[in-house]
N, C-alpha and C positions, 0 to 999 in steps of 0.2 A: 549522342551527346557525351564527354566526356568530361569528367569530375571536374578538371581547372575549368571548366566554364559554370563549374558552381559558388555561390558566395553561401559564406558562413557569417550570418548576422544573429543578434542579439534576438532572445524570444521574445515578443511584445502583444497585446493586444490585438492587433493589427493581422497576428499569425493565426488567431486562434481557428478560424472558418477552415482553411488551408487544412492544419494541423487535425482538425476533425474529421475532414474529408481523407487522412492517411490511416487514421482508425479504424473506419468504417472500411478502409480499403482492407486494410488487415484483419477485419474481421471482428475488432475489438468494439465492447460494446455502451463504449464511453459517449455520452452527451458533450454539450457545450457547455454547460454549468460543471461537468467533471474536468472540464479542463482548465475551465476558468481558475479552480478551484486549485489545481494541481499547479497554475500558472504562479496563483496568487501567493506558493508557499516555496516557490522555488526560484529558479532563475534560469536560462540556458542559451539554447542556439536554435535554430533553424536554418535548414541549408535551401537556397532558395536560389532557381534558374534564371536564365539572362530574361525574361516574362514578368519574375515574381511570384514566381508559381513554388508553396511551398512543396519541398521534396524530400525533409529529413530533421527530426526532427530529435532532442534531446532536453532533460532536465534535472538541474541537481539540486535536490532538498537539504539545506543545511539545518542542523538540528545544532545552533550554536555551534561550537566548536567543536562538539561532541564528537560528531560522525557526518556523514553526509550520506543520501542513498541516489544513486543515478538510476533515472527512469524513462517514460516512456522515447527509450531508443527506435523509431522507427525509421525506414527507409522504405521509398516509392519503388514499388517491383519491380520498375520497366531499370531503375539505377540502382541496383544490386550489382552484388559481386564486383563493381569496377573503387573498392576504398571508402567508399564515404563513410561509412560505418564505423574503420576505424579513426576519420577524421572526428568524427562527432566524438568519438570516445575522447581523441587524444586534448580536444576542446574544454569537454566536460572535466576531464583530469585535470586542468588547468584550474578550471574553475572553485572545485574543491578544495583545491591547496593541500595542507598537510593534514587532513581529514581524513580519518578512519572510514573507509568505503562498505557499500551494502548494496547488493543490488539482484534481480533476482531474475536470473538468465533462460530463456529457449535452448534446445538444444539448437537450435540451428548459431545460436550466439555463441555459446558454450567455449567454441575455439579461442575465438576474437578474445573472452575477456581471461582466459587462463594464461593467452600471452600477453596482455597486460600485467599480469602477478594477480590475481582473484584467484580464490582457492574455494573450490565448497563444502558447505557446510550443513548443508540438510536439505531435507526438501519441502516444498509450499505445494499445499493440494487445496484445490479450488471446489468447492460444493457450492451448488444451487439449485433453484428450484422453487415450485409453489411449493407451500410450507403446509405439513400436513396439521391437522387440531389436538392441541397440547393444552394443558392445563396451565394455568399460572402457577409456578411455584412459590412457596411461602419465602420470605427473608428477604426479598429484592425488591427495593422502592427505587421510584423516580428519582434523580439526584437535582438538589438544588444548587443554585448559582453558588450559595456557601461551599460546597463541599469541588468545588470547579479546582483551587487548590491541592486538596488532597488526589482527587485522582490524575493531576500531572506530576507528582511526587511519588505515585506510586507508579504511573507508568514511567518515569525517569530511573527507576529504580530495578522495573522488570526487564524497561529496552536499553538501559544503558546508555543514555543520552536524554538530554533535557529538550523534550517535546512541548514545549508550554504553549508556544504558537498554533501549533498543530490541535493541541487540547481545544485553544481559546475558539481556533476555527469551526471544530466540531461542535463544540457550545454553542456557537452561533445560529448553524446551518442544521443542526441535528439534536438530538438529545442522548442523554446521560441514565443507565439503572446502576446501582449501587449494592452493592451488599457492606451489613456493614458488623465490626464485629467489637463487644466494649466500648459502645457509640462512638468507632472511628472507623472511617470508609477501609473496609480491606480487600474490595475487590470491584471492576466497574465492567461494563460495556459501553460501547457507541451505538447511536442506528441511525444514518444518513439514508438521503436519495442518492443512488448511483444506478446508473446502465437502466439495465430493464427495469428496475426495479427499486429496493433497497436492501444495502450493504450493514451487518453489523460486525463491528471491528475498529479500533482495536480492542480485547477483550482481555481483562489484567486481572489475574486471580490467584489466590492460593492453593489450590489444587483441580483438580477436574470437576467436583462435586460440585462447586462455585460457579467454576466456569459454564458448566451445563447448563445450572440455574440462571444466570445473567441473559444468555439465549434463549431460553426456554422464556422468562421472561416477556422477549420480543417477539417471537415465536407467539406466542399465548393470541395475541391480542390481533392477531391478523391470520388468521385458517385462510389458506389457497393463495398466499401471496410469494411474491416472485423475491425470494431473498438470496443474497449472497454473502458465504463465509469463505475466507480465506487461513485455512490453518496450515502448522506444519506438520509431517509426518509424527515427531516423537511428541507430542501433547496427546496424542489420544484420543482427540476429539471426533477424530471421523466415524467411528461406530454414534458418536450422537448424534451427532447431523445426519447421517443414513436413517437414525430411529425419526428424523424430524420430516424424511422426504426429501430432503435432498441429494441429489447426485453429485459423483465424484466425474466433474469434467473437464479434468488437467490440472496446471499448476507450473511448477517450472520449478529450477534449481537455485538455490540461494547460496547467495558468491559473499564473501567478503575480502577486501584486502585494506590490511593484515588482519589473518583471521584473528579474533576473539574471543578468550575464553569464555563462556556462561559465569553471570555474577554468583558467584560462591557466598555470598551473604544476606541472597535476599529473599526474602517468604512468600514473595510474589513471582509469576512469571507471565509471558505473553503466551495467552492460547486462540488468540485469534488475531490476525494484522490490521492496520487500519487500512491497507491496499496490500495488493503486491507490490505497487507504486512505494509509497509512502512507509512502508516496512512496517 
């Protein structure tokens, strides 16, 4: 089979069975509710054969005009290496528009998005695991609906782009711990259901001591459960997460085009992702 007898249609509802069955192909260890989820925040393509059988799949999360991050790029083993990969890209790029790009590449990718102009910029290390018994630490409460405002102003602030949808969504589907400092929120966590288990991320703080605590938090309240963090190398974070039980099992390289600087003025920073997906 070759590529021109592929169509490149619009992602829809209708994809998401397909598009599950490529994850699992690859390995990945996303539900139907992870993709609904990822659908519900995005928009993109699937490349699908003269059957309708999906075979390739992409998505691009616009975070306002801000930025935008492309993700779950996958392609069906048996149609590798003959292009579609770059068509999916060249689609996605379209889709973006003039949006500040983010994305977070395989080495096997690596080639493909450096000759698009992506340049990297650090790297994402993936820890998981049953979660060994930690204490709850002191100064982090539950966040309430009130304070839903301030932690997407502080994570617009950490990630450099207004995530308010993204926030609103996690509020919905997940919950919120807080830290909070001069009774105003200065640092949060998320904790969703994803994959095996549950994912906490994204994780916005004032230094390490914070962010430990935010985790540790969630951590606390569940001994022997199957969680997953997504951090970057220079946070620091991974000797926590090793003290927490969790394994360091991969990650991949974080691409941006045009790269950008780190905000120079802000007291907060990202020390855990809301995905690799979703940055």
């Amino acid at each position: 089979m070759q590529t021109n007898q592929i169509d490149l249609v619009a992602f829809g509802p209708r994809h998401l069975e397909g598009a599950l069955a490529l994850s699992r192909q690859a390995g990945w260890p996303h539900r139907l509710e992870d993709w609904q989820m990822a659908l519900a925040l995005s928009e993109g393509f699937v490349a699908v054969d003269d059957s309708g059988r999906v075979v390739a799949t992409v998505l691009v999360t616009s975070y306002k005009n801000d930025c935008a991050t492309i993700n779950m790029v996958i392609v069906d083993e048996a149609m590798r290496g003959r292009g579609l990969g770059r068509k999916l890209m060249d689609a996605a790029l379209s889709l973006a528009g003039e949006r500040p790009l983010r994305l977070v590449a395989t080495t096997d990718g690596l080639p493909l998005y450096q000759k698009l102009g992506f340049q990297e910029t650090g790297t994402v290390l993936q820890f998981q695991g049953p979660v060994s018994p930690v204490a709850a630490p002191a100064g982090v409460h539950a966040a309430s609906p009130a304070d839903i405002p301030a932690i997407a102003e502080l994570d617009r602030q950490a990630f450099g782009a207004d995530r308010e949808g993204l926030i609103a969504y996690l509020a919905n589907v997940g919950r919120f711990a807080v830290i909070r400092q001069g009774g105003k929120v200065s640092g949060f966590a998320a904790l969703r259901d994803f994959g095996r288990g549950e994912l906490v991320g994204p994780v916005v703080a004032s230094d390490l001591d914070d962010a430990s605590a935010l985790i540790s938090h969630f951590a606390a309240g569940r001994p022997g459960a199957f969680l997953r963090i997504d951090t970057t190398l220079d946070t620091g974070l991974a000797p926590v997460l090793s003290g927490l039980g969790l394994q360091h099992v991969g990650g991949g390289i974080a691409m941006q085009r045009p790269p950008r600087p780190a905000a120079q003025n802000s007291t907060t920073r990202t020390f855990a992702l809301a995905s690799q997906a979703l940055g």
